[in-house]
C-alpha positions as CSV (number, residue, x, y, z in Angstrom):
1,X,-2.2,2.5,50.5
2,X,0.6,2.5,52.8
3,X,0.2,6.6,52.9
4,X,-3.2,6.1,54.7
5,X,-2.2,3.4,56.9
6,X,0.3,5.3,58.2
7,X,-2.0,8.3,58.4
8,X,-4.7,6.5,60.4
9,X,-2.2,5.2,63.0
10,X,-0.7,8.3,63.5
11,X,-4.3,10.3,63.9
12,X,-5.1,7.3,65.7
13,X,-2.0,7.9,67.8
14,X,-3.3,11.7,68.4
15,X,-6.6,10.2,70.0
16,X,-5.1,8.5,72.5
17,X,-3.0,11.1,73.2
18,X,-5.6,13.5,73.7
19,X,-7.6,11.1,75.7
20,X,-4.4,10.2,77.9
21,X,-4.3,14.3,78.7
22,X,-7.8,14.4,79.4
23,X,-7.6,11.6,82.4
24,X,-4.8,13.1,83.8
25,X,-5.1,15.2,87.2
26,X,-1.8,17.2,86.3
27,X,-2.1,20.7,84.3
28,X,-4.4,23.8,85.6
29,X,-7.7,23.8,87.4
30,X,-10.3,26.6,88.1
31,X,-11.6,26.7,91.6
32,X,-14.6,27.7,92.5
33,X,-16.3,29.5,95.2
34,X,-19.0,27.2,96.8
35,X,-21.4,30.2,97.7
36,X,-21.4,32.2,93.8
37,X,-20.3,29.6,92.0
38,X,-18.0,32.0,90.6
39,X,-14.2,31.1,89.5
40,X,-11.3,32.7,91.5
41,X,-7.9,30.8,90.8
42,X,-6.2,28.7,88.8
43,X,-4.1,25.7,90.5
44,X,-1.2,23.8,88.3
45,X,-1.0,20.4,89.6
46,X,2.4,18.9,88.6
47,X,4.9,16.1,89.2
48,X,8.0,16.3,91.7
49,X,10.1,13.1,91.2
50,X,6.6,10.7,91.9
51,X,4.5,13.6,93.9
52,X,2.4,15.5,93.2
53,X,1.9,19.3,94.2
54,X,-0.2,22.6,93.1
55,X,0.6,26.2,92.8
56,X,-1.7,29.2,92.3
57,X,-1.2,30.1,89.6
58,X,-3.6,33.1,89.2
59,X,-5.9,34.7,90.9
60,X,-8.5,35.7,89.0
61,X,-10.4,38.7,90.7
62,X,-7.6,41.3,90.1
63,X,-7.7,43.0,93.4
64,X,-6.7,40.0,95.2
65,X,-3.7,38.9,93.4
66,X,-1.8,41.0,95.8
67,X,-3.0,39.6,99.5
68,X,-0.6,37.3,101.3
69,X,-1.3,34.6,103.4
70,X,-1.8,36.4,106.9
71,X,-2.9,33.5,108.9
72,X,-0.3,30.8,107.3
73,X,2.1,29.5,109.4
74,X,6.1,29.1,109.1
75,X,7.5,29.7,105.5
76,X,4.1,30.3,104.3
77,X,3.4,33.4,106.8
78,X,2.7,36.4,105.1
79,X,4.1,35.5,101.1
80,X,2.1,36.1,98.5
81,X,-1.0,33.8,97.5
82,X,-0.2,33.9,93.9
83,X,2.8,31.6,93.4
84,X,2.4,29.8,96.2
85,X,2.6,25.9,96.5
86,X,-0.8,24.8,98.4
87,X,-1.0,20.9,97.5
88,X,2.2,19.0,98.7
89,X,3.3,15.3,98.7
90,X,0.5,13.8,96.9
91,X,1.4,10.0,96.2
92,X,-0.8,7.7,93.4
93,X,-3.1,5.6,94.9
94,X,-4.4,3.7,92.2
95,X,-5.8,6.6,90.4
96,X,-6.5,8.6,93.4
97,X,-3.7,11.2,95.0
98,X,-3.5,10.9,98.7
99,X,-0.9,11.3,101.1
100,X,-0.4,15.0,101.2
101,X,-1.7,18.1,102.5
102,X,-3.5,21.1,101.1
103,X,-3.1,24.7,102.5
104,X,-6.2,26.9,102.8
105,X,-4.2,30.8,102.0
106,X,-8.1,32.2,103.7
107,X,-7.2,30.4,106.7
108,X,-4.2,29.5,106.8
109,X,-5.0,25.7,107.8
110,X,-3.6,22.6,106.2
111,X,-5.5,19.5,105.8
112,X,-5.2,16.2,104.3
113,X,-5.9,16.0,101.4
114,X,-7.0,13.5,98.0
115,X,-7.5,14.4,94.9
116,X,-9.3,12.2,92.3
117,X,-11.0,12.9,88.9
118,X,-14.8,12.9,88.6
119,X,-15.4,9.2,87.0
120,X,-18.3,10.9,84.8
121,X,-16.9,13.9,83.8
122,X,-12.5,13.9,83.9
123,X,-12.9,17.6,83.5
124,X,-13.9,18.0,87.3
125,X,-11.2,17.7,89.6
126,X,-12.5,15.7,93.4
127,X,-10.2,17.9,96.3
128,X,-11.0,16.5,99.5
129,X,-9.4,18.8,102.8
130,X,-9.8,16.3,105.7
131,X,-9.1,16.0,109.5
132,X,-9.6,13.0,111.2
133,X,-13.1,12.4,110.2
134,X,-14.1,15.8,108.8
135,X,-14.0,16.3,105.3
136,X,-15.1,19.2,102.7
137,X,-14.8,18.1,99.2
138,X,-14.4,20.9,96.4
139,X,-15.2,20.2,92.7
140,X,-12.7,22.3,90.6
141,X,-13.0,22.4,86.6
142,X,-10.0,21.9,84.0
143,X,-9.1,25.2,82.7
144,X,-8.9,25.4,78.9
């Protein structure tokens, strides 16, 4: 008896693990171009001290994987897109991530930015680029 007890809490335990991964923004999310719908990077989101910040981690069309960002600015100018830290200084906002700035490596612009999981589906990552009033929101999926 007390073997399956202590089995059920501990697969029990494992659940809610799973479950607490699963509502989490941190880890590795595709993005995906608007216009083909196709995938072409993969962003780690992690924790620095209590921000948060994401790195390209791959590019996914081979032939890119070399290009550098052209039109960044400062440290940013000309290094190479893959490996390079686009989402700074993200702060929790009751659930949402706000506070920081995300880096377009196409354009070199950096917005505002918020991040927040999709309420229906927390395998689809909210990334909202805004100035002043002007927003684009992308939908990028968790990547297996």
């Amino acid at each position: 008896m007390k073997l399956k007890t202590s089995s059920l809490i501990i697969l029990l335990s494992l659940g809610f693990a799973f479950n607490a991964q699963a509502q989490t923004v941190l880890g590795k999310w595709k993005t995906v171009n608007e216009e083909t719908g196709q995938s072409t990077s993969i962003i780690e989101i992690f924790e620095v001290g209590e921000e948060l910040h994401g790195k390209v981690v791959r590019i996914l069309k081979e032939e890119d994987r070399d290009k550098v960002c052209t039109e960044c600015e400062g440290e940013l100018k000309n290094k190479p897109i893959e490996g390079m830290v686009v989402m700074t200084g993200l702060e929790d906002d009751d659930g949402e991530y706000s506070g920081g700035t995300v880096t377009d490596p196409k354009t070199g612009k950096v917005y505002r930015c918020r991040v927040w999981l999709d309420e229906d589906n927390p395998k689809r990552l909210n990334v909202r680029g805004y100035i002043s009033f002007f927003y684009r929101t992308q939908t990028w999926i968790r990547a297996e």
